[in-house]
C-alpha positions as CSV (number, residue, x, y, z in Angstrom):
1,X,-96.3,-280.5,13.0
2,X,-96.1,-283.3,10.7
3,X,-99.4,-285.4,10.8
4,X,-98.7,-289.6,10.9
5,X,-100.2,-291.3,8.0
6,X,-99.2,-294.7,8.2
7,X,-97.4,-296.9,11.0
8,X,-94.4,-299.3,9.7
9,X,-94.7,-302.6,11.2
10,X,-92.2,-305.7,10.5
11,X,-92.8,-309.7,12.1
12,X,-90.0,-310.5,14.6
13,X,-91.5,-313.7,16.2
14,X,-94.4,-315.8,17.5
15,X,-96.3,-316.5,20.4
16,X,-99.1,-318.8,21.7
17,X,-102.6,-316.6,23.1
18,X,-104.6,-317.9,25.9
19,X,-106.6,-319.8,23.4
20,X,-103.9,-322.0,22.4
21,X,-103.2,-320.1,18.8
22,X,-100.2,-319.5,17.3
23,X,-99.5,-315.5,16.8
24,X,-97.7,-313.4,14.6
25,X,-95.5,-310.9,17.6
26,X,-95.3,-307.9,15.7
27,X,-93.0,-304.4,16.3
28,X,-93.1,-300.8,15.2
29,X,-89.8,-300.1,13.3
30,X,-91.1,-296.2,11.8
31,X,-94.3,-294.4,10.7
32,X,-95.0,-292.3,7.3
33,X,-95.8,-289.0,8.1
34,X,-97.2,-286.0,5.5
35,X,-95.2,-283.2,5.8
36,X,-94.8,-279.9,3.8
37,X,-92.1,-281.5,0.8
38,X,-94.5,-284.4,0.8
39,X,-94.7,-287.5,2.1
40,X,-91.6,-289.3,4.2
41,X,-90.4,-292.6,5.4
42,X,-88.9,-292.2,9.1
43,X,-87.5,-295.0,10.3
44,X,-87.2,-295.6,13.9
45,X,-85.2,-298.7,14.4
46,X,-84.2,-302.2,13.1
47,X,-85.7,-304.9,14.1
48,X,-83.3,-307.8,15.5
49,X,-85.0,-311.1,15.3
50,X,-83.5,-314.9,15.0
51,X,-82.2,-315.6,11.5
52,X,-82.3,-312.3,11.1
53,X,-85.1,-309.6,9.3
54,X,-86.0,-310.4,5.7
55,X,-86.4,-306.7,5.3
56,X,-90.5,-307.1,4.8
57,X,-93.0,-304.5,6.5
58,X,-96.6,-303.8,6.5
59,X,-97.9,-300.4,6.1
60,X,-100.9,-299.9,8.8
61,X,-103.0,-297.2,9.9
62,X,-101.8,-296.0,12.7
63,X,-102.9,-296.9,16.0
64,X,-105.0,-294.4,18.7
65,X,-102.3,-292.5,21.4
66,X,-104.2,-295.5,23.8
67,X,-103.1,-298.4,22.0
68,X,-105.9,-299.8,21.7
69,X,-107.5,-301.1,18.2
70,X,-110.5,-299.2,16.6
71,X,-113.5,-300.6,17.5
72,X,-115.7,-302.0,14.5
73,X,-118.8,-299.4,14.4
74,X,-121.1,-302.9,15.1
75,X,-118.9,-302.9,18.4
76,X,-120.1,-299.3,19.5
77,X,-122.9,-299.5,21.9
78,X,-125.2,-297.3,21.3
């Protein structure tokens, strides 16, 4: 099985917290994955957003299967 290596990520709009802060609302569109040619691109989907995508992405590690962020190791409690 191919092992994910990166997560693509693209900006398709904004949104205000509970704090009052403007925030980026960001959405998956594929993933890098190692596989045995090497590394690929897949690409999931397109993102639709007003004015339409500017075709930029950020390359992330992926996420845990939870969702969650990673905790900074000054975070873990114990």
């Amino acid at each position: 099985m191919a092992k994910v290596l990166k997560e693509i990520t693209t900006i398709v709009g904004k949104y205000t917290n509970e704090k009052g802060e403007e925030k980026n609302r960001y959405h998956k569109v594929g993933m890098i994955i190692d596989t045995k040619n090497g590394e690929m691109l897949k690409i999931d989907n397109l993102p639709l957003k007003e004015g339409g995508w500017d075709g930029w992405c950020y390359i992330n590690d992926p996420l845990p299967k939870d969702g969650k962020k990673f905790k900074k190791d000054d975070d873990i409690g114990f």
